[in-house]
C-alpha positions in Angstrom: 60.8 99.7 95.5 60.3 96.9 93.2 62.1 93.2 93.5 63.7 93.9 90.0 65.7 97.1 91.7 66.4 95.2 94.7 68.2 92.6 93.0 70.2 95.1 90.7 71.5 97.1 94.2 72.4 94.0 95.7 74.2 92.7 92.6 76.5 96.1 92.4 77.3 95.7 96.2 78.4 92.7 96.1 80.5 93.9 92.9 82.1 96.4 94.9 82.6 94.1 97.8 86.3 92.6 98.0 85.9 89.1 99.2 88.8 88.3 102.2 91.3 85.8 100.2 91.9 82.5 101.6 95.8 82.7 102.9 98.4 80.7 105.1 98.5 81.3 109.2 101.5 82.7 107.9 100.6 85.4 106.1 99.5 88.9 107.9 96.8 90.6 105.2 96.3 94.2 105.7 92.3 94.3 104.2 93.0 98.2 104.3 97.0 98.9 103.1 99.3 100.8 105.2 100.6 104.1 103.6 104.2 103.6 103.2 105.5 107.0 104.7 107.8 109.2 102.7 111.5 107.5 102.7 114.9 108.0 100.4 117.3 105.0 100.2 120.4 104.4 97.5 120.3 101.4 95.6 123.6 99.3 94.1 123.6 102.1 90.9 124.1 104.8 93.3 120.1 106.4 92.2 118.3 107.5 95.0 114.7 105.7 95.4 111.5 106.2 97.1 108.0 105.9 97.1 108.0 106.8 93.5 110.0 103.7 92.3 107.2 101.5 94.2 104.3 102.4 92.3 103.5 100.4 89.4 104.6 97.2 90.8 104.3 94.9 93.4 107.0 94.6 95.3 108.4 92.0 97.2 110.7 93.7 99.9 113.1 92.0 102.3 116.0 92.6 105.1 119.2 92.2 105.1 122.9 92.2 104.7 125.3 90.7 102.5 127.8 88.9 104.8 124.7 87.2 106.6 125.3 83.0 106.4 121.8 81.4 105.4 118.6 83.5 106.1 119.6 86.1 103.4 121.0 84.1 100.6 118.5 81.0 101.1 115.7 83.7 100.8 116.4 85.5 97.8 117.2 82.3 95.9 113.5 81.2 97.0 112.4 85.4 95.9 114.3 85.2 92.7 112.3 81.6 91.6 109.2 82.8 93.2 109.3 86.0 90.7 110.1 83.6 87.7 106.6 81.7 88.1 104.5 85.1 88.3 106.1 86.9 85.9 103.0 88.3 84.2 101.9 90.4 87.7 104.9 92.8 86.9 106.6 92.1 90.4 109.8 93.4 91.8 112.2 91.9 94.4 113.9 94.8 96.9 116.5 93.3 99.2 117.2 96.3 101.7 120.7 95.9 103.6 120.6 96.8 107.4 124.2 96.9 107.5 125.2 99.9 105.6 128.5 100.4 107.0 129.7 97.2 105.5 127.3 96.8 102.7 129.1 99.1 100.1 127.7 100.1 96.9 130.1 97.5 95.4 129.1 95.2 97.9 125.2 95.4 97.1 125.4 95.0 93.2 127.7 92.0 93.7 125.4 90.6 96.0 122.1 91.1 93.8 123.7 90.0 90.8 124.1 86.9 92.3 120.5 86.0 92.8 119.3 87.5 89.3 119.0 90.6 86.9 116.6 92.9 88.4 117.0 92.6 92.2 117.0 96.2 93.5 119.6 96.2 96.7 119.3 99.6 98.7 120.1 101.1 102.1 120.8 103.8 103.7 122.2 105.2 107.0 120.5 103.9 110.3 118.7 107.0 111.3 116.9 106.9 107.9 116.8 103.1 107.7 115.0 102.6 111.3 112.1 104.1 110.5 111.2 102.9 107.3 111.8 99.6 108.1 109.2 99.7 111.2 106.9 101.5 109.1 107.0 98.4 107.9 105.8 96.6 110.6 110.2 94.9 110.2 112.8 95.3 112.7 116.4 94.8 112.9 119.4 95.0 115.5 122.8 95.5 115.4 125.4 94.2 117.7 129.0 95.7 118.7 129.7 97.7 116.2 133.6 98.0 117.1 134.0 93.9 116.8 134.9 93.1 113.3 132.5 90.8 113.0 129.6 91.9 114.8 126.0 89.9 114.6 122.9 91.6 113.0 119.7 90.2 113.6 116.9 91.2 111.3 113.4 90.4 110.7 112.8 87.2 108.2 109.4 87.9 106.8 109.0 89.7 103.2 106.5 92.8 103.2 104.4 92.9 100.2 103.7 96.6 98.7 100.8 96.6 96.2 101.0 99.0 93.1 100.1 101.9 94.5 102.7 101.7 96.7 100.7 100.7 99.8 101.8 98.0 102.7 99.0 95.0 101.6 100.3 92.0 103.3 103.7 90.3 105.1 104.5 86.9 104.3 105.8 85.4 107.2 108.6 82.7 107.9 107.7 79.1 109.1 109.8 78.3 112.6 111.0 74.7 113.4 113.5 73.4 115.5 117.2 73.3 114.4 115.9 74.6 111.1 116.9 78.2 109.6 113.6 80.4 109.3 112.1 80.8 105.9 109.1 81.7 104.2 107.6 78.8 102.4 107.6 79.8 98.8 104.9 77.5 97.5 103.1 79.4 99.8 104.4 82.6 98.9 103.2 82.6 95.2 99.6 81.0 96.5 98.5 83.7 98.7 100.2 86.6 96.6 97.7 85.0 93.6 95.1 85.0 95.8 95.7 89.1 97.1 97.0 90.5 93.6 93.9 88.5 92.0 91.8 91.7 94.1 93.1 94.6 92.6 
């Protein structure tokens, strides 16, 4: 075989080669995505969602409940500016509450209209919930159910689902003493540049 068709095979398979992006210790890359299994959850319209409404974006998917003090709120204020300064790569924030018996539909669109139009803000009951959320690679907890105001502890990292509606990545937060756990959003918008740039 001649050098001429050499150097043509090796230039379409290193075409067809995806080259392993550069990201933060804190970010988990998935160089094969994760099928998202089949799931039904009820955003703050009252719609029922599911693999269908994540296709076609990239979404940007996070725990948690709306009566939570800091993690929650200080995250999707750092989602909702995060989405403002990639705006062209068509992404789409889901905040997914792990605390349906309090989180009301009410409850949810308040709550997401806070932090911006377009936040989607779904749940779901707990035997549906659970395993979605691990298929995930997310977990959550739930305390005494009977107290009034009982604790719910829930993963802090973001999953990132790629347009065809495939688990691609978690972003994950940065831990320091006496400090609330949060993902770095400089960070954030770096590495999902730097995976979104391969598809």
């Amino acid at each position: 075989m001649g050098k001429g068709i050499w150097a043509l095979l090796l230039l379409v398979l290193a075409s067809c080669t995806k080259v392993q992006p550069e990201l933060a210790e804190t970010t988990l890359f998935y160089s094969q995505p994760k099928v998202v299994p089949k799931f039904s959850l009820t955003d703050q319209q009252g719609n029922v969602i599911g693999n269908a409404q994540l296709e076609g974006h990239w979404t940007w998917l996070f725990l948690g409940y709306t009566s939570c003090p800091d993690i929650c709120p200080m995250t999707l204020a750092k989602l909702a500016a995060a989405k403002k300064q990639v705006k062209e790569k068509n992404v789409q924030v889901w905040f997914v509450s792990v605390d349906p018996n309090r989180d009301t539909q009410q409850k949810r669109a308040d709550y997401a209209g806070y932090f911006g139009e377009g936040i989607v803000a779904a749940t779901a009951a707990h035997e549906v919930l659970f395993p979605f959320v691990r298929s995930l690679g997310l977990i959550y907890a739930i305390g005494d159910t009977t107290q009034e105001q009982y604790a719910v502890d829930h993963s802090a990292s973001i999953a990132l689902i790629n347009p065809k509606g495939e688990l691609t990545a978690i972003f994950k937060p940065e831990f320091s003493v006496g400090q609330v756990p949060l993902v770095d959003k400089s960070k954030l918008v770096k590495d999902f540049d730097s995976i979104s740039s391969q598809y």
